[in-house]
MARVEX-493084 format. One record per residue (C-alpha): residue number from 1; x negated, y, z negated. Coordinates in steps of 0.02 Angstrom, whole numbers, plus 50000, padded with zeros to 5 digits. Each point is the difference from the previous one (the first is absolute). Layout:
// residues N
   num      px      py      pz
   NUM       X       Y       Z
...
***
This chain:
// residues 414
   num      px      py      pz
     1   50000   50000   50000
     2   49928   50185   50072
     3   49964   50117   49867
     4   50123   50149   49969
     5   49924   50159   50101
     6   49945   50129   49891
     7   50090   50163   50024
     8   50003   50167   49933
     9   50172   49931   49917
    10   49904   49826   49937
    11   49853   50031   49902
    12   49994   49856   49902
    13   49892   49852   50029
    14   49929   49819   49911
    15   49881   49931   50121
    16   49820   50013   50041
    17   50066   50003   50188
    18   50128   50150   49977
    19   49846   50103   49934
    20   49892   49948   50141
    21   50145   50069   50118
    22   50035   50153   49940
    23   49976   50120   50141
    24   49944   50186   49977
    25   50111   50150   50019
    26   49995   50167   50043
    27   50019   50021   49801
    28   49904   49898   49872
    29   50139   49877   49901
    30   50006   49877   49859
    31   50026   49820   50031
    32   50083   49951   49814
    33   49930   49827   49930
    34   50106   50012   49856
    35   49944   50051   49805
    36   49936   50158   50059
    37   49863   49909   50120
    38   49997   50091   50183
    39   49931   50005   50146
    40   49959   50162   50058
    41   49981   50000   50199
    42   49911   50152   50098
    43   50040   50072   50168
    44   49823   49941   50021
    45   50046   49827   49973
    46   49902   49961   49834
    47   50080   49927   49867
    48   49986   50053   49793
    49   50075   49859   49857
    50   50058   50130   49865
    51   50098   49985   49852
    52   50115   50110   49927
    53   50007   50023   49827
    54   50055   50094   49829
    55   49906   50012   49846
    56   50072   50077   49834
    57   50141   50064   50098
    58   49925   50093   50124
    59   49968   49926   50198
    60   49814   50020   50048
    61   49905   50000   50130
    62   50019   49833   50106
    63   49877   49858   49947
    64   49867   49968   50162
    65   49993   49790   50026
    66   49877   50029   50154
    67   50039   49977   50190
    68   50085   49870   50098
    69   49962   49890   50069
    70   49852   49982   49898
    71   50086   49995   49849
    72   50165   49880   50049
    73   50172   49990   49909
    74   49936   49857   49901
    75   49858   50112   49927
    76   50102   50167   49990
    77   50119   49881   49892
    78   49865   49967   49887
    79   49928   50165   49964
    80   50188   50064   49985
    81   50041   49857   49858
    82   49837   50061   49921
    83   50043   50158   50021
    84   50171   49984   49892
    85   49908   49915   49875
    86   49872   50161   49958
    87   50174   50107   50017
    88   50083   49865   49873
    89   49840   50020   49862
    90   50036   50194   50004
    91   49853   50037   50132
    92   50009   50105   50150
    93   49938   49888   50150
    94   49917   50137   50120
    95   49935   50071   49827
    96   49911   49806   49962
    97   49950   49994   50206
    98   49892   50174   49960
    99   49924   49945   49858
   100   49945   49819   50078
   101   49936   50125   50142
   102   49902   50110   49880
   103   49932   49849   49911
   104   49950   49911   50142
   105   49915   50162   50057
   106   49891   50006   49827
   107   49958   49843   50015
   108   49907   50023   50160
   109   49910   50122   49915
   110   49973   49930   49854
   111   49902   49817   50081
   112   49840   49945   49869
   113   49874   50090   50140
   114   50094   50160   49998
   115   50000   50036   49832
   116   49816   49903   49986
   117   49939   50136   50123
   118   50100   50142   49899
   119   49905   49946   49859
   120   49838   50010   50081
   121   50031   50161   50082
   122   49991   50065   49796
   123   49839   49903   49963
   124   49909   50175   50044
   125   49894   50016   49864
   126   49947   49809   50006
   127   49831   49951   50078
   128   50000   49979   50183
   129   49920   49798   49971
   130   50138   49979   49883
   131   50149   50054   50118
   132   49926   49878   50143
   133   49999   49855   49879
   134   50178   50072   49972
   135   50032   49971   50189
   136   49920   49848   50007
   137   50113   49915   49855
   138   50139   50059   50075
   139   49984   49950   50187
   140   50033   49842   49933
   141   50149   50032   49925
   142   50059   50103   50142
   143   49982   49834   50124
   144   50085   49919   49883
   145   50173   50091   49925
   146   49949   50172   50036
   147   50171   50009   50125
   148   50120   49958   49835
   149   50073   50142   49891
   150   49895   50031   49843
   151   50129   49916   49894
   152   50027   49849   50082
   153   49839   49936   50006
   154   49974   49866   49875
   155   49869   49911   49882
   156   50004   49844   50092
   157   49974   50114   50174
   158   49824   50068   49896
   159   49947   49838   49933
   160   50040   49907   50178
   161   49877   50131   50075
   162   49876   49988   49844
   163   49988   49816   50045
   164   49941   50021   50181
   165   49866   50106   49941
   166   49964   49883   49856
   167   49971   49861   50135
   168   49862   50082   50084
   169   49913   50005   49840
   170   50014   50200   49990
   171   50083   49992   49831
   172   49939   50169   49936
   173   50056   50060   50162
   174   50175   49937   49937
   175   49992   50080   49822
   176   49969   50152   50073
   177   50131   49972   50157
   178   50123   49983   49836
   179   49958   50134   49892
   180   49988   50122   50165
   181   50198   49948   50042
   182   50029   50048   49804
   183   49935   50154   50010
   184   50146   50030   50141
   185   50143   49943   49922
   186   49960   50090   49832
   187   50000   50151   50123
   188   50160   49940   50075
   189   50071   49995   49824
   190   49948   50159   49950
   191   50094   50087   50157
   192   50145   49901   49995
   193   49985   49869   50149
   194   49973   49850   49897
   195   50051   49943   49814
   196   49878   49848   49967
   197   49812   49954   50032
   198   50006   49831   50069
   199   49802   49983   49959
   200   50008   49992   49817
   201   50113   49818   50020
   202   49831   49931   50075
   203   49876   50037   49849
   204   49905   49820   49997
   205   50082   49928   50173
   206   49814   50069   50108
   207   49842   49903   49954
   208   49893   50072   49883
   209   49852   50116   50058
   210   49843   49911   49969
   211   49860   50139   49948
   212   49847   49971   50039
   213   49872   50114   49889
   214   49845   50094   50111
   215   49852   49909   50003
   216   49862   50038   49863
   217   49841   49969   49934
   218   50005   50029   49761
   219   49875   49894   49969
   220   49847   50100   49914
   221   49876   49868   50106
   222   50083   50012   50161
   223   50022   50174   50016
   224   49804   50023   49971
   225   49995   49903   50154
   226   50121   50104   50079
   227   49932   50160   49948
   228   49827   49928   50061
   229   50078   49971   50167
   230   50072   50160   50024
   231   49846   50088   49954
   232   49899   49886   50160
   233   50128   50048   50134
   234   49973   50049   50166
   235   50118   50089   50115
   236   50078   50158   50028
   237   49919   50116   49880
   238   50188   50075   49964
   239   50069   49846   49982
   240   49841   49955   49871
   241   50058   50128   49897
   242   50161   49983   49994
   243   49947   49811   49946
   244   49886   50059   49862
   245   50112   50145   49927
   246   50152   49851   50004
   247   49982   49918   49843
   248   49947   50165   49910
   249   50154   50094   50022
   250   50114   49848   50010
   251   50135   50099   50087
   252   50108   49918   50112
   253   49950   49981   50169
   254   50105   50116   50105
   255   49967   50142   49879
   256   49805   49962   50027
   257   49970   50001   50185
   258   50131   50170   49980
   259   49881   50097   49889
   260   49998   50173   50055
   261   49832   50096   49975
   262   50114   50150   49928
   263   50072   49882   49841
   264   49823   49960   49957
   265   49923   50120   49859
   266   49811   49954   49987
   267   49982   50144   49889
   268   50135   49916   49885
   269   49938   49827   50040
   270   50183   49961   50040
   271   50120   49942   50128
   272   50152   50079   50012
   273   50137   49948   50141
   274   50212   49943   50005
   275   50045   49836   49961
   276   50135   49957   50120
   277   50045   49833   49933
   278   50046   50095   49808
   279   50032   50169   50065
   280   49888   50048   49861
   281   49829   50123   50005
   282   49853   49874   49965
   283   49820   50035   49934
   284   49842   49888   50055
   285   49839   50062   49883
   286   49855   49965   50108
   287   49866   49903   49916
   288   49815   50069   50050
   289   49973   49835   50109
   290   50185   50061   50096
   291   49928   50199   50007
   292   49836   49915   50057
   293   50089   49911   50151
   294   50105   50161   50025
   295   49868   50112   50005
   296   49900   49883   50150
   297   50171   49973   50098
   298   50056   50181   49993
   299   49837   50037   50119
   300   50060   49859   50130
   301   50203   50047   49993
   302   49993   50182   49961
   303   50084   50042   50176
   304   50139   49900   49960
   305   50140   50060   49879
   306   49994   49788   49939
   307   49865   49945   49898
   308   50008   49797   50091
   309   50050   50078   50180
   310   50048   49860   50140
   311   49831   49954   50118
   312   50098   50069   50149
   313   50074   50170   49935
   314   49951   50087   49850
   315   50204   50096   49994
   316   50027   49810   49946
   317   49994   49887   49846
   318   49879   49819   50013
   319   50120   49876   50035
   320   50092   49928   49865
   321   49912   49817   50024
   322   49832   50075   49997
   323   49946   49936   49821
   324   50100   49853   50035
   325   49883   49986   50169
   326   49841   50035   49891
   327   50040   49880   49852
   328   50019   49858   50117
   329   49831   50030   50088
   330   49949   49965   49816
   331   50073   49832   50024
   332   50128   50025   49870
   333   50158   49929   50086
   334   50185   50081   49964
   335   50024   49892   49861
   336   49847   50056   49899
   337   49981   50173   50003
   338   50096   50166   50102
   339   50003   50199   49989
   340   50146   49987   49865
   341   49921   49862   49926
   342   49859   50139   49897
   343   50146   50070   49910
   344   50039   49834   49909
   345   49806   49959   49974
   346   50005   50175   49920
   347   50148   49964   49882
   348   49944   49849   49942
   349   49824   50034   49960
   350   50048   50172   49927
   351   50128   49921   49896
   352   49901   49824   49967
   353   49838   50027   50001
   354   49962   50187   49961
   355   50144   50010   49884
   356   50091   50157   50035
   357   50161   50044   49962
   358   50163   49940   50139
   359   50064   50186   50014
   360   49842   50071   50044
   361   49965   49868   50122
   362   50189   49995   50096
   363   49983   50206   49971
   364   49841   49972   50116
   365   50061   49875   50113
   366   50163   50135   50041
   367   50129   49909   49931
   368   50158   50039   49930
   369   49955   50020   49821
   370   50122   50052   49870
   371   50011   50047   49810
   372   50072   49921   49866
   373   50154   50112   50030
   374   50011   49948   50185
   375   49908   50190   50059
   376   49869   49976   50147
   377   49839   50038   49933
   378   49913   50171   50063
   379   49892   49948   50146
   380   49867   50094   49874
   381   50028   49884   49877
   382   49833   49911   49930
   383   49904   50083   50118
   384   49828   50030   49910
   385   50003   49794   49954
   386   50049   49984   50176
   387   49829   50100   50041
   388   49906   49893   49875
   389   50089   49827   50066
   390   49969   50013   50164
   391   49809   50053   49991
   392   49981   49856   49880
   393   50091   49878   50162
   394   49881   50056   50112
   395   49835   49986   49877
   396   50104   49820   49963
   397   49988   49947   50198
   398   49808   50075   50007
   399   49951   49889   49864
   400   50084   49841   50058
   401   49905   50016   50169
   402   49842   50040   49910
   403   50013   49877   49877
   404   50117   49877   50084
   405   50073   49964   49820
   406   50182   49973   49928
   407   50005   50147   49906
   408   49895   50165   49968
   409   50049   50104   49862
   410   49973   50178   49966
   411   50059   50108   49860
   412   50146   50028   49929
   413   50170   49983   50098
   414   50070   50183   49948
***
């Protein structure tokens, strides 16, 4: 049986079919579905499911169900039922449809790697090294879930990516990967995108971090046949003397080949330069043996504004493997002995052998040192027994390579 012809009289319809035939007019028309659904037909021949409704009393604007014939009866039929139930729960239906809009527009912009790279947009007055690591933590994230909304990515999403990294055997790679993705959701928190941190559920889920302590030489005997060693090597004469001046200023390594002729005071006997790793001032007395190696450098590297300039450029630092290098000429392998490896044989002879007080050693060695009431000490602090310590270090090494003995004492530790 033929379908009843839709006329400017008839517009009623049931069928799929009936909405497919709807013809255009010179006026746009309605094509009731029943229940307030319509079909609203153009003179241009497109077709708009609507639905007319009233909410607390008043008729509003008619609800938008999309186009036929993508969207078919069957589907308009669906969103309209839907539609009735908001309206029945006391909520306006176009008023719901803008906020799903709005919220599906935040969410775009609120994915893990936008808000990651909000965060590090802020991380101005952070080191340059530290905001590539930064970037480098996070790339893997990004691959991974940086395409979901902030708050929908999960612990198990973290720990699944965790484990990949885990299985390459990178697994301080993956603590840091971890804490990284932390440090953007507490952000994401704090401005309102996100309401948990899914990395504190996976405290103990990673593999520990095994540490692995710098190699160094504390025994009294062996380090007379270190010192020994150091005192008969050939090479660069800069490199030499940044060899020899090593274990009597037991800095750490980066801050040695950086030593700027400007910090040094040889008036003062004392080197004074920024610890970056503290953030703290930091004072080096210079033992005579130090000023002596100074004083024969300074004639060499004047020109440059570095004490241990680079071989190829004096506007640049000795390479950072350079007493590394020099130490394994030596024929002390990574294991035995390296360039941070003087600052532990000077704590534990200090403390051990020479018997000086720990505060007055960690004071010298630039470390965080604090009072009994928690207060940082002054970077002053102890400095005349600092003076007297670390002249009686270097007359310590002289006398184990002169004597070649476990011990040499001198008077009094002050």
């Amino acid at each position: 049986m033929e379908n009843t012809p839709i006329t400017p009289k008839n517009r009623k319809a049931t069928t799929d079919s009936e909405a497919r035939t709807a013809k255009p007019e010179v006026k746009e028309y309605k094509l009731s579905f029943g229940g307030g659904l319509y079909l609203l037909v153009k003179p241009n021949g497109l077709k708009y499911w609507r639905m007319k409704y009233r909410f607390k009393g008043v008729e509003k604007s008619p609800f938008a169900l999309g186009v036929y014939p993508q969207v078919s009866l069957k589907d308009a039929r669906k969103q309209q039922t839907s539609a009735k139930e908001l309206l029945a729960q006391g909520i306006d239906p176009n008023e719901a449809k803008k906020e799903d809009k709005r919220l599906a527009i935040l969410e775009s912009a609120n994915t893990f790697e936008v808000i990651a790279n909000e965060w590090l947009s802020k991380r101005t007055k952070v080191k340059e090294v530290t905001v590539k690591g930064y970037q480098r933590y996070l790339s893997y994230a990004f691959t991974a879930f940086g395409h979901k909304p902030v708050n929908e990515v999960t612990s198990p999403d973290i720990l699944a990516l965790c484990r990949t990294i885990e299985a390459r055997g990178t697994i301080e790679t993956a603590h840091r990967v971890k804490t990284t993705c932390g440090l953007v959701f507490r952000y994401a928190i704090a401005t309102g995108r996100a309401t948990y941190e899914p990395t504190q559920a996976l405290k103990g889920a990673l593999q520990p971090v095994i540490t692995t302590h710098q190699a160094a030489i504390v025994d009294p005997s062996e380090v007379a046949r270190l010192m020994q060693d150091i005192q008969g090597c050939q090479g660069h004469y800069t490199t030499v003397c940044a060899l020899k001046l090593a274990p009597l200023v037991f800095v750490r390594p980066s801050e040695l080949r950086g030593a700027k002729w400007e910090d040094i005071d040889l008036e003062a006997k004392e080197w004074r330069y920024h610890v970056h790793k503290t953030k703290t001032e930091h004072i080096v007395p210079l033992s005579s043996q130090a000023m002596t190696l100074l004083a024969e450098l300074k004639a060499v590297s004047s020109n440059s504004v570095y004490v241990f300039p680079s071989i190829r450029s004096n506007q640049r630092t000795m390479s950072e493997n350079t007493i590394n290098v020099a130490l394994r000429r030596l024929g002390y392998t990574s294991e035995q002995m390296c360039g941070h490896g003087f600052r532990a044989m000077a704590r534990t002879i200090l403390d051990e052998v020479l018997s000086y007080p720990i505060e007055v050693i960690e004071m010298q060695l630039a470390h965080a040192v604090k009072d009994a009431n928690g207060r940082a000490y002054n970077r002053t602090k102890y400095r005349e027994q600092r003076h007297k310590m670390m002249q009686h270090w270097s007359d310590y090494l002289d006398g184990l390579q002169v004597d070649n003995v476990v011990a040499v004492k001198f008077g009094g530790v002050a």
